[in-house]
N, C-alpha and C positions, 0 to 999 in steps of 0.2 A: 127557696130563695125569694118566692114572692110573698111570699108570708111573711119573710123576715126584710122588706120591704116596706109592705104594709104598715108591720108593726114602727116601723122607723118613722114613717109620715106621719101613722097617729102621735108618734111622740112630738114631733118634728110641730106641729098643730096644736095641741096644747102647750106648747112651751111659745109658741107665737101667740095663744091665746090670751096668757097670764101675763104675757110682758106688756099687749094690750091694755092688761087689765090695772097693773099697775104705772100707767103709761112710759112704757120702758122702748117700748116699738120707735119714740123717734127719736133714741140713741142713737150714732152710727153704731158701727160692725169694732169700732177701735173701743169706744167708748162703752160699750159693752162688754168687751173682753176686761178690760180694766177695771169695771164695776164686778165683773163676774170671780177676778182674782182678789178682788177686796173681800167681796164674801166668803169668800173660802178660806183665807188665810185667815181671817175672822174668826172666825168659828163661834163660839161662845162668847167671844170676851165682848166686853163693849166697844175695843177701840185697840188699833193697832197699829205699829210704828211704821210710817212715812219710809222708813230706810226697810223695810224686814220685804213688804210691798213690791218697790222699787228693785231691790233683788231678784224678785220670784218674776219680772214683768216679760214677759217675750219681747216688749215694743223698744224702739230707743227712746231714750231719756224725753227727746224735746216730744216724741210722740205721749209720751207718757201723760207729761206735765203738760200737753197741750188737752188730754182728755180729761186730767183731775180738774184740768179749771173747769173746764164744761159740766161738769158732773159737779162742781160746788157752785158753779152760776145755776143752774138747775136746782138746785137745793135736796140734792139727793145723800151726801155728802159732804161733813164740817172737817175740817182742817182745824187740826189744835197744837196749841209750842207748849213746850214743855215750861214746866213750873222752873223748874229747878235749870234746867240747859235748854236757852231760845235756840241753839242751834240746831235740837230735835223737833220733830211735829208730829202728830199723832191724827190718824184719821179714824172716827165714828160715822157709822151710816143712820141718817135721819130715822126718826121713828116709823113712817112711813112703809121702808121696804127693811126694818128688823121684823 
Protein backbone atom coordinates (compact mmCIF):
# COMPACT_ATOMS: atom_id res chain seq x y z
CA UNK A 1 0.00 0.00 0.00
CA UNK A 2 2.87 2.40 0.60
CA UNK A 3 4.45 1.80 -2.49
CA UNK A 4 1.44 2.19 -4.33
CA UNK A 5 1.11 5.49 -2.49
CA UNK A 6 4.35 6.56 -3.50
CA UNK A 7 3.90 5.69 -6.83
CA UNK A 8 0.64 7.91 -6.88
CA UNK A 9 2.49 11.11 -5.56
CA UNK A 10 5.25 10.71 -7.97
CA UNK A 11 2.57 10.67 -10.63
CA UNK A 12 0.58 13.18 -8.76
CA UNK A 13 4.14 15.68 -9.15
CA UNK A 14 4.76 15.37 -12.52
CA UNK A 15 1.61 15.97 -13.75
CA UNK A 16 1.71 19.27 -11.42
CA UNK A 17 5.05 19.67 -12.98
CA UNK A 18 4.05 19.83 -16.66
CA UNK A 19 0.94 21.85 -16.02
CA UNK A 20 3.61 24.31 -14.49
CA UNK A 21 5.45 23.95 -17.41
CA UNK A 22 2.87 24.78 -19.79
CA UNK A 23 1.44 27.23 -17.52
CA UNK A 24 -1.77 25.35 -16.91
CA UNK A 25 -1.22 25.48 -12.85
CA UNK A 26 -3.32 28.95 -12.71
CA UNK A 27 -6.38 27.38 -14.17
CA UNK A 28 -8.80 26.74 -11.46
CA UNK A 29 -9.90 23.02 -10.57
CA UNK A 30 -13.29 23.67 -13.13
CA UNK A 31 -11.22 25.16 -15.78
CA UNK A 32 -9.03 22.42 -16.02
CA UNK A 33 -11.53 19.64 -15.85
CA UNK A 34 -13.08 21.32 -19.09
CA UNK A 35 -9.63 21.80 -20.70
CA UNK A 36 -8.94 18.18 -19.70
CA UNK A 37 -12.43 16.93 -21.51
CA UNK A 38 -11.64 18.95 -24.50
CA UNK A 39 -8.54 17.03 -25.09
CA UNK A 40 -9.71 13.92 -24.79
CA UNK A 41 -12.77 14.10 -26.76
CA UNK A 42 -10.24 15.55 -29.31
CA UNK A 43 -8.13 13.06 -29.80
CA UNK A 44 -6.58 13.47 -33.23
CA UNK A 45 -8.87 15.69 -35.00
CA UNK A 46 -8.14 19.34 -35.13
CA UNK A 47 -11.16 20.55 -33.67
CA UNK A 48 -14.45 19.46 -32.20
CA UNK A 49 -18.02 20.18 -31.91
CA UNK A 50 -19.09 22.76 -29.10
CA UNK A 51 -22.33 20.49 -28.71
CA UNK A 52 -20.44 16.61 -28.70
CA UNK A 53 -18.13 18.73 -25.56
CA UNK A 54 -21.01 20.16 -23.85
CA UNK A 55 -22.54 16.58 -23.72
CA UNK A 56 -19.60 14.57 -22.18
CA UNK A 57 -19.26 17.80 -19.55
CA UNK A 58 -19.99 16.74 -15.64
CA UNK A 59 -20.37 20.72 -14.84
CA UNK A 60 -23.75 22.67 -15.47
CA UNK A 61 -23.99 24.61 -18.56
CA UNK A 62 -23.54 28.24 -16.98
CA UNK A 63 -20.40 26.46 -15.11
CA UNK A 64 -19.42 25.30 -18.35
CA UNK A 65 -19.46 28.29 -20.47
CA UNK A 66 -18.28 30.33 -17.53
CA UNK A 67 -14.83 28.19 -18.01
CA UNK A 68 -14.80 28.06 -22.04
CA UNK A 69 -14.66 31.84 -21.72
CA UNK A 70 -11.63 31.78 -19.49
CA UNK A 71 -9.89 29.30 -21.28
CA UNK A 72 -10.57 31.54 -24.69
CA UNK A 73 -9.60 34.91 -22.82
CA UNK A 74 -6.43 32.90 -21.89
CA UNK A 75 -5.78 32.08 -25.43
CA UNK A 76 -5.67 28.47 -24.86
CA UNK A 77 -8.63 27.73 -26.77
CA UNK A 78 -10.55 29.32 -30.33
CA UNK A 79 -14.09 29.00 -30.71
CA UNK A 80 -15.26 28.65 -34.41
CA UNK A 81 -19.21 28.84 -36.24
CA UNK A 82 -19.63 26.89 -38.66
CA UNK A 83 -19.48 27.75 -42.43
CA UNK A 84 -22.40 26.34 -43.52
CA UNK A 85 -24.90 26.51 -39.82
CA UNK A 86 -23.86 29.74 -37.49
CA UNK A 87 -25.79 28.04 -35.05
CA UNK A 88 -23.00 25.34 -34.67
CA UNK A 89 -19.28 26.21 -33.25
CA UNK A 90 -16.40 24.27 -33.09
CA UNK A 91 -13.66 24.31 -30.68
CA UNK A 92 -9.57 23.96 -31.62
CA UNK A 93 -7.00 23.98 -29.03
CA UNK A 94 -4.06 26.60 -29.80
CA UNK A 95 -0.84 25.47 -30.95
CA UNK A 96 0.67 25.81 -27.90
CA UNK A 97 -0.85 22.79 -25.82
CA UNK A 98 -1.48 20.42 -29.38
Amino acid sequence: MVEKNLTLSKLWALLRQEEKKFGLDQLSLTERDVFQSILYLLGQNKQISLQNILDSCQHSRATFFRSLKKLRKKNIIKVYKDTYDSRKSFISITKKYQ
